[in-house]
PDB file of N, CA, C and O in Angstrom:
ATOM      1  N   UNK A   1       0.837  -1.206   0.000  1.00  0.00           N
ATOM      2  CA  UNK A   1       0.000   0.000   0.000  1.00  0.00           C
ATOM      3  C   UNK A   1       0.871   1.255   0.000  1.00  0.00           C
ATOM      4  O   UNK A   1       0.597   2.097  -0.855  1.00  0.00           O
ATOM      5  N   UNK A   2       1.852   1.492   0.812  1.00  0.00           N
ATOM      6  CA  UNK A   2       2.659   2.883   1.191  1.00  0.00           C
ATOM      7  C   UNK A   2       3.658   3.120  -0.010  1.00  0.00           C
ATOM      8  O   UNK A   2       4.234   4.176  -0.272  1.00  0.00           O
ATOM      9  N   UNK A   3       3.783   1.382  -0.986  1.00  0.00           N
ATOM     10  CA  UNK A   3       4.788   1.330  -2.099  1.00  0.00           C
ATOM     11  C   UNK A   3       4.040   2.228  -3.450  1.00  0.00           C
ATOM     12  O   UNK A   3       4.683   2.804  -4.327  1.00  0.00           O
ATOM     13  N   UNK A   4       2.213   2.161  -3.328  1.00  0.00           N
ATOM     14  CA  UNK A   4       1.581   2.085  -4.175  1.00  0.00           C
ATOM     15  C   UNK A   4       1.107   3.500  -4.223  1.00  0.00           C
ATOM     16  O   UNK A   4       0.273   3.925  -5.022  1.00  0.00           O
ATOM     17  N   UNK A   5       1.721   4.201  -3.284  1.00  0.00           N
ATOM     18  CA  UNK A   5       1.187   5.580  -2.698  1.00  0.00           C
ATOM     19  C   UNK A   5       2.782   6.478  -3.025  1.00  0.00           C
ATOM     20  O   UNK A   5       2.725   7.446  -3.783  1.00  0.00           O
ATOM     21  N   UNK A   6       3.413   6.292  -2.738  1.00  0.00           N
ATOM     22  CA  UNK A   6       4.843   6.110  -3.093  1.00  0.00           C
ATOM     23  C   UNK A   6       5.252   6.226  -4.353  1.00  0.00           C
ATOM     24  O   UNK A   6       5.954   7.137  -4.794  1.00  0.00           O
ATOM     25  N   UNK A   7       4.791   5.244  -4.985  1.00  0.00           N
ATOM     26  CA  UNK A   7       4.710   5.407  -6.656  1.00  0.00           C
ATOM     27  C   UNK A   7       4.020   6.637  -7.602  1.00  0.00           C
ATOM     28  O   UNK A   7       4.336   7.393  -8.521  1.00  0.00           O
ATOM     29  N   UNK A   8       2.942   6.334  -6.804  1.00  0.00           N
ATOM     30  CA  UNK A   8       1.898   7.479  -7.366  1.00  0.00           C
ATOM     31  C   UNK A   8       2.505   8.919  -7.491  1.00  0.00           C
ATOM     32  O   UNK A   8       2.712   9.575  -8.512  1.00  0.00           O
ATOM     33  N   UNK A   9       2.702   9.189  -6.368  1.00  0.00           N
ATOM     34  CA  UNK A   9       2.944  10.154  -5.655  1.00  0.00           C
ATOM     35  C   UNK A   9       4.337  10.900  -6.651  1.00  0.00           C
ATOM     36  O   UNK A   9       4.390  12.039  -7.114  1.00  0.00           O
ATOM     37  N   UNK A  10       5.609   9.515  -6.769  1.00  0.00           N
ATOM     38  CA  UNK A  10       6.769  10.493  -7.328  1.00  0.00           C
ATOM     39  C   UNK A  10       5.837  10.632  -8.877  1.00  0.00           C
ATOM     40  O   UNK A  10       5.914  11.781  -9.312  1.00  0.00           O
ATOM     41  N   UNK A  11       4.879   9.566  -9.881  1.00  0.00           N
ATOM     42  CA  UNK A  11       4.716  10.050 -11.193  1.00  0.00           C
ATOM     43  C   UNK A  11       4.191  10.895 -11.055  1.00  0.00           C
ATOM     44  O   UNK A  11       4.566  11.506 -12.055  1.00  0.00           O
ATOM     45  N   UNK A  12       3.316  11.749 -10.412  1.00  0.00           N
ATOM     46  CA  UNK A  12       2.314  12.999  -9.787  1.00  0.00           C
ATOM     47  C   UNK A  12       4.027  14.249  -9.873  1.00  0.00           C
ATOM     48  O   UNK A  12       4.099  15.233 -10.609  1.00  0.00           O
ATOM     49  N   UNK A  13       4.680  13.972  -9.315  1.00  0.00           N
ATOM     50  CA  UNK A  13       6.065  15.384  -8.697  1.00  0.00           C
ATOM     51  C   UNK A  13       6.551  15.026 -10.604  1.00  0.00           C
ATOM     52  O   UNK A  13       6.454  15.969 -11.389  1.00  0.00           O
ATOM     53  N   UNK A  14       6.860  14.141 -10.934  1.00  0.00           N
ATOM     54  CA  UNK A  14       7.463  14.043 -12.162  1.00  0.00           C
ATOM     55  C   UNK A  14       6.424  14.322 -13.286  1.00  0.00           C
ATOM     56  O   UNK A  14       6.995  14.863 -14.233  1.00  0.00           O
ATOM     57  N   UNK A  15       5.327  14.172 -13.470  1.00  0.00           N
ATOM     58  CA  UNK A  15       4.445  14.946 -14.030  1.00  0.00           C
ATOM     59  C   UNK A  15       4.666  16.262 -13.966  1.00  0.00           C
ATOM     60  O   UNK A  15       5.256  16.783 -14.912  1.00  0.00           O
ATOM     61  N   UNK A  16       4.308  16.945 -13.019  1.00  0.00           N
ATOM     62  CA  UNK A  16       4.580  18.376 -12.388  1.00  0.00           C
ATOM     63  C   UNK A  16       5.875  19.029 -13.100  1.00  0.00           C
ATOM     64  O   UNK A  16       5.976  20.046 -13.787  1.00  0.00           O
ATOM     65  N   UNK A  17       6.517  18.387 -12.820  1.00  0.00           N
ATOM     66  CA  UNK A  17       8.156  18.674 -13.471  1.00  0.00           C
ATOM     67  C   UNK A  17       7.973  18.635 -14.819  1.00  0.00           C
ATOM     68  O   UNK A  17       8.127  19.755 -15.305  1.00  0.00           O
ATOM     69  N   UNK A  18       7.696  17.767 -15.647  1.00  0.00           N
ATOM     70  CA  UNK A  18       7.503  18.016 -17.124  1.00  0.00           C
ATOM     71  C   UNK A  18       6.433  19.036 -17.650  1.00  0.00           C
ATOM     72  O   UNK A  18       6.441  19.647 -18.718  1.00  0.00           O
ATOM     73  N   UNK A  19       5.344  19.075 -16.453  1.00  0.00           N
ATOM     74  CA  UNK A  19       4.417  20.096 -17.311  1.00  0.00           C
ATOM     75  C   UNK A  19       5.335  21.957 -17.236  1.00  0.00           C
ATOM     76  O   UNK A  19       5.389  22.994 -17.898  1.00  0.00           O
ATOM     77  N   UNK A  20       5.926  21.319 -15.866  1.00  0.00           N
ATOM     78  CA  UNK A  20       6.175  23.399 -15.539  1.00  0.00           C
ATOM     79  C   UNK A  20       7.739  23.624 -16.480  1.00  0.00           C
ATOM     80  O   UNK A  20       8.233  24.740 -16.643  1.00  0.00           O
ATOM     81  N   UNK A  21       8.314  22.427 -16.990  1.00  0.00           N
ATOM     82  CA  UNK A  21       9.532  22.554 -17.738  1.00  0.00           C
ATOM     83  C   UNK A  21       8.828  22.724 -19.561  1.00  0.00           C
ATOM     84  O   UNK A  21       9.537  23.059 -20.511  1.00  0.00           O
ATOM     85  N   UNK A  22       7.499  22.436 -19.655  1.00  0.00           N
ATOM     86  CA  UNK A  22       6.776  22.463 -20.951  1.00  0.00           C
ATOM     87  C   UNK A  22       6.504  24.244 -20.947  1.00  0.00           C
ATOM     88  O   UNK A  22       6.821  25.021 -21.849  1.00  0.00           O
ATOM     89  N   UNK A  23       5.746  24.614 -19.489  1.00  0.00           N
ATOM     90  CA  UNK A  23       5.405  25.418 -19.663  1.00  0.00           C
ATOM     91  C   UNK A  23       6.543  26.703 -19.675  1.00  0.00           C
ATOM     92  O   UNK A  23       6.313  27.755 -20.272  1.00  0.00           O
ATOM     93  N   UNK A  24       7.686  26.465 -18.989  1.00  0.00           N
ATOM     94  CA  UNK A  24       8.282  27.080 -19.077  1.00  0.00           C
ATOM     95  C   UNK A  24       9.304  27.233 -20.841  1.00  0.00           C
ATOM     96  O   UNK A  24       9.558  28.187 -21.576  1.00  0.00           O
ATOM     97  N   UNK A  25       9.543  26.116 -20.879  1.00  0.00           N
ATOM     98  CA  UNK A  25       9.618  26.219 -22.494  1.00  0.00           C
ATOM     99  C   UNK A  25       8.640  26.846 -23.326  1.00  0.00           C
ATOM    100  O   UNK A  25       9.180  27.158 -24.388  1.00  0.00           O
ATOM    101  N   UNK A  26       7.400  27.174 -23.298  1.00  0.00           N
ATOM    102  CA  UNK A  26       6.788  27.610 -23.999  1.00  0.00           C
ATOM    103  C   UNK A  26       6.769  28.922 -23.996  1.00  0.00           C
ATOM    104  O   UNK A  26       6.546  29.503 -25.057  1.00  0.00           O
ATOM    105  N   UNK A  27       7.002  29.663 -22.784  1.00  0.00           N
ATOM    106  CA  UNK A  27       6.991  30.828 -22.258  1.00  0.00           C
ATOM    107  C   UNK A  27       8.730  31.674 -22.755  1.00  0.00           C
ATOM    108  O   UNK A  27       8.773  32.831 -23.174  1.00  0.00           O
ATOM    109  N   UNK A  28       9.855  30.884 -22.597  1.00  0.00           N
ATOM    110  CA  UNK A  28      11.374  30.772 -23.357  1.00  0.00           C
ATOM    111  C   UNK A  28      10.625  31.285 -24.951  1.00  0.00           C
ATOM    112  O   UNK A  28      10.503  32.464 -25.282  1.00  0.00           O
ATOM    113  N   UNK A  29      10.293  30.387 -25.582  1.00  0.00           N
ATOM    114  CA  UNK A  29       9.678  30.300 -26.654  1.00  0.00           C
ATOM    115  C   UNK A  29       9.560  31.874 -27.036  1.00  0.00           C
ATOM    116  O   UNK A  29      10.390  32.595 -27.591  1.00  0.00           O
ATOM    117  N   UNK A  30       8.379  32.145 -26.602  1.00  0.00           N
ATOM    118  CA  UNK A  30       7.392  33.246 -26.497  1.00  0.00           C
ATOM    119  C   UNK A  30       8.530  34.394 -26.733  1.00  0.00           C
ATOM    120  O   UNK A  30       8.694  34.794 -27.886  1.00  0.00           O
ATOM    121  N   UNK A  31       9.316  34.933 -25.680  1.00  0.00           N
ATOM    122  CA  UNK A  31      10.175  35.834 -25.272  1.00  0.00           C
ATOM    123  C   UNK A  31      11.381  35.975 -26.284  1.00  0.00           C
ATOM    124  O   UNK A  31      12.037  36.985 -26.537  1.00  0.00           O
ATOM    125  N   UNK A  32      11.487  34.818 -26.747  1.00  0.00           N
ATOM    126  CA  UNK A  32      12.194  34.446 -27.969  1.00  0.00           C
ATOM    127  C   UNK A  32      12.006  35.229 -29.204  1.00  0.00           C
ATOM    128  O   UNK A  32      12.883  35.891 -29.760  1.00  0.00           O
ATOM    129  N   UNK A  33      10.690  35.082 -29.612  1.00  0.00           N
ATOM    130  CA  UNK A  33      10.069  35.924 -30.670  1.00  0.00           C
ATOM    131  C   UNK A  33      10.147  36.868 -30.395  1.00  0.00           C
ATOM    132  O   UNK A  33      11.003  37.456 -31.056  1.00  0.00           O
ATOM    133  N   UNK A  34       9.714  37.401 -29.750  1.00  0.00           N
ATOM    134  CA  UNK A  34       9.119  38.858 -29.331  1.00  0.00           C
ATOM    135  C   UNK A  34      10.153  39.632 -29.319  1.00  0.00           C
ATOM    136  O   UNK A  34      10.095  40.728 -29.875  1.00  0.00           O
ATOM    137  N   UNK A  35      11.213  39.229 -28.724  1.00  0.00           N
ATOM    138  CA  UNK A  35      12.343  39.708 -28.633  1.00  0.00           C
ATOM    139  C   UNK A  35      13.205  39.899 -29.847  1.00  0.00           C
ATOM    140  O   UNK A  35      13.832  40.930 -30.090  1.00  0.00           O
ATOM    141  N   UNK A  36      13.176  38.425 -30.859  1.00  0.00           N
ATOM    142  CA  UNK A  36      13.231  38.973 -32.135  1.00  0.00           C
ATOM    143  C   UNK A  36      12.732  39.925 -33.143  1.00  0.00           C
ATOM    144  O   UNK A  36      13.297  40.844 -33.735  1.00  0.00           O
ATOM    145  N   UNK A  37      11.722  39.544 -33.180  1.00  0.00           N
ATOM    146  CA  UNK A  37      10.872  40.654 -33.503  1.00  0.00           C
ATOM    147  C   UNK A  37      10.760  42.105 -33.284  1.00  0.00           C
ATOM    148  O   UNK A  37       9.942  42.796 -33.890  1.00  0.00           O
ATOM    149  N   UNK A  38      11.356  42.433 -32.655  1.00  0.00           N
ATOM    150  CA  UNK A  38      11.732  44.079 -31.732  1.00  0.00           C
ATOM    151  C   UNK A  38      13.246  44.430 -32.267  1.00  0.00           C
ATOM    152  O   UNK A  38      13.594  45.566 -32.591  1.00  0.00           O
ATOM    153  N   UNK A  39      13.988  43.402 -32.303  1.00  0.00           N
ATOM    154  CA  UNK A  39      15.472  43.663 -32.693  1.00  0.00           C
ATOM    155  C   UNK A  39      15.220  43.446 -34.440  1.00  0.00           C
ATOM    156  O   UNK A  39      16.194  43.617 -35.173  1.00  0.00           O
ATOM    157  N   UNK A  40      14.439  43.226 -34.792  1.00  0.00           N
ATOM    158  CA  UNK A  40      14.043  42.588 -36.253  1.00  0.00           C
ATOM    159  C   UNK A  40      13.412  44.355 -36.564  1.00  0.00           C
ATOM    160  O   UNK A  40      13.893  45.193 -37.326  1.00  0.00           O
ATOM    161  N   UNK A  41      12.202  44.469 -35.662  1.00  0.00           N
ATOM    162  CA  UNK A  41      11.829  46.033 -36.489  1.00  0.00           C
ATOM    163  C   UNK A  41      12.945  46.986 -36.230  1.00  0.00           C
ATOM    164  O   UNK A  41      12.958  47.914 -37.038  1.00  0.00           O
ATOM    165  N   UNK A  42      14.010  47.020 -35.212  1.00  0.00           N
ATOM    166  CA  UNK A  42      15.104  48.395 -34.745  1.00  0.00           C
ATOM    167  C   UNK A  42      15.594  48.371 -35.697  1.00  0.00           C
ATOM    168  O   UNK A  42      15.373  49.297 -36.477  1.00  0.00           O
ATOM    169  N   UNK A  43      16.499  47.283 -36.078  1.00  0.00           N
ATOM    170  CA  UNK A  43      17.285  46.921 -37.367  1.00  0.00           C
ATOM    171  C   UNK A  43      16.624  47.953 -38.579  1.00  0.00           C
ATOM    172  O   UNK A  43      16.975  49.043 -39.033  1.00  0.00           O
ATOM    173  N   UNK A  44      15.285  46.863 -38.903  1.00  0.00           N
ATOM    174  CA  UNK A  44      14.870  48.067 -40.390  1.00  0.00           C
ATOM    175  C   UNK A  44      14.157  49.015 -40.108  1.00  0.00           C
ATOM    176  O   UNK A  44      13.497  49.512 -41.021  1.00  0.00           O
ATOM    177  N   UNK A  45      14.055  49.598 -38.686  1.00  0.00           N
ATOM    178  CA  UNK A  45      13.654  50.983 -38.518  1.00  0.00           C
ATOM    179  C   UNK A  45      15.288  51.629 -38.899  1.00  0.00           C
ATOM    180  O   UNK A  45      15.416  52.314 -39.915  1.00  0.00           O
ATOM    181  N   UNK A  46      15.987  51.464 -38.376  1.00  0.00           N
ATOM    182  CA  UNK A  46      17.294  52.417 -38.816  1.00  0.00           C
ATOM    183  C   UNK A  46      18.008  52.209 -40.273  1.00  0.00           C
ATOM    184  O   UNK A  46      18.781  53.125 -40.553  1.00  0.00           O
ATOM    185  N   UNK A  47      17.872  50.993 -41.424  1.00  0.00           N
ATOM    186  CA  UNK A  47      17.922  50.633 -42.271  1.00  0.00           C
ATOM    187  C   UNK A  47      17.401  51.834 -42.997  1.00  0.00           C
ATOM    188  O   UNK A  47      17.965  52.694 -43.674  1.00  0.00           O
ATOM    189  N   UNK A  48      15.922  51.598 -42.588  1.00  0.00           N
ATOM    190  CA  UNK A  48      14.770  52.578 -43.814  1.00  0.00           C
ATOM    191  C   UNK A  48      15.135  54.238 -43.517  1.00  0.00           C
ATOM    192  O   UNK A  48      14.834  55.179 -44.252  1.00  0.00           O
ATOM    193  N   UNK A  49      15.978  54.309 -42.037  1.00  0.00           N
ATOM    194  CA  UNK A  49      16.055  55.335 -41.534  1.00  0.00           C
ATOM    195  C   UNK A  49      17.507  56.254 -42.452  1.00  0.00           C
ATOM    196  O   UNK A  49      17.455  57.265 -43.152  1.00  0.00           O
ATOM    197  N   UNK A  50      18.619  55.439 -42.090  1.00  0.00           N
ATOM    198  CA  UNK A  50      19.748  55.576 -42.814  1.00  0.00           C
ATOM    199  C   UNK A  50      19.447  55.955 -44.296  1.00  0.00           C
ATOM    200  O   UNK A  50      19.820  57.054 -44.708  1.00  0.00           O
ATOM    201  N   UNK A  51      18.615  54.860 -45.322  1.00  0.00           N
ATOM    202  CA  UNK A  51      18.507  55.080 -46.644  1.00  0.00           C
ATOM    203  C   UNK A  51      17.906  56.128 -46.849  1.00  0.00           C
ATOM    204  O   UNK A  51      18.531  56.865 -47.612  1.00  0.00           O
ATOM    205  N   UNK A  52      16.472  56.734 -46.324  1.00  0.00           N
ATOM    206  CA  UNK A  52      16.196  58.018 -46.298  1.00  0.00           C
ATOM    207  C   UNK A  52      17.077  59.160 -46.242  1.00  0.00           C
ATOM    208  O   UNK A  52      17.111  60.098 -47.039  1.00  0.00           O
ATOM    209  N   UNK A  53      17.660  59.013 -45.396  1.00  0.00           N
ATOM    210  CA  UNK A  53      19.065  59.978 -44.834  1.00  0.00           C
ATOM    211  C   UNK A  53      19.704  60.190 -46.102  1.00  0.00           C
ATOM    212  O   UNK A  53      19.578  61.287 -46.646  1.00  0.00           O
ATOM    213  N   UNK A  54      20.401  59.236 -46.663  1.00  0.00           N
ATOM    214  CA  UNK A  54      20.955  59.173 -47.522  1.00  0.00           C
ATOM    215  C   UNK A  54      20.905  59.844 -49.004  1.00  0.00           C
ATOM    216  O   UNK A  54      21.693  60.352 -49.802  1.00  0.00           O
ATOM    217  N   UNK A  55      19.536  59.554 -48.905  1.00  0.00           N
ATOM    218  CA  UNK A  55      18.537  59.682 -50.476  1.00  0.00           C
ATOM    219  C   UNK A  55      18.218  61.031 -50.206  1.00  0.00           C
ATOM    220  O   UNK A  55      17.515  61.668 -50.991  1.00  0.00           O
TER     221      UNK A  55
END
């Protein structure tokens, strides 16, 4: 019984662990983009900015 409770119990903590390492990957993910995306528009904001300049 205490083996069967025992068992349960660590796939329950190891569950837990894969969902908050999913969720936290997903959230990595997220911050990932976004963050690209921001260094992606600075870039051709000063690109379009410079060539104007230029022209």
């Amino acid at each position: 019984m205490v083996e069967k409770v025992k068992e349960s119990l660590l796939k329950l903590s190891d569950f837990k662990d894969q969902k908050g390492i999913k969720i936290l990957g997903n959230f990595l993910l997220v911050l990932t983009v976004i963050f690209m995306g921001i260094v992606i528009c600075i870039v051709t904001y000063f690109f379009i900015a410079d060539f104007l300049h230029n022209h």
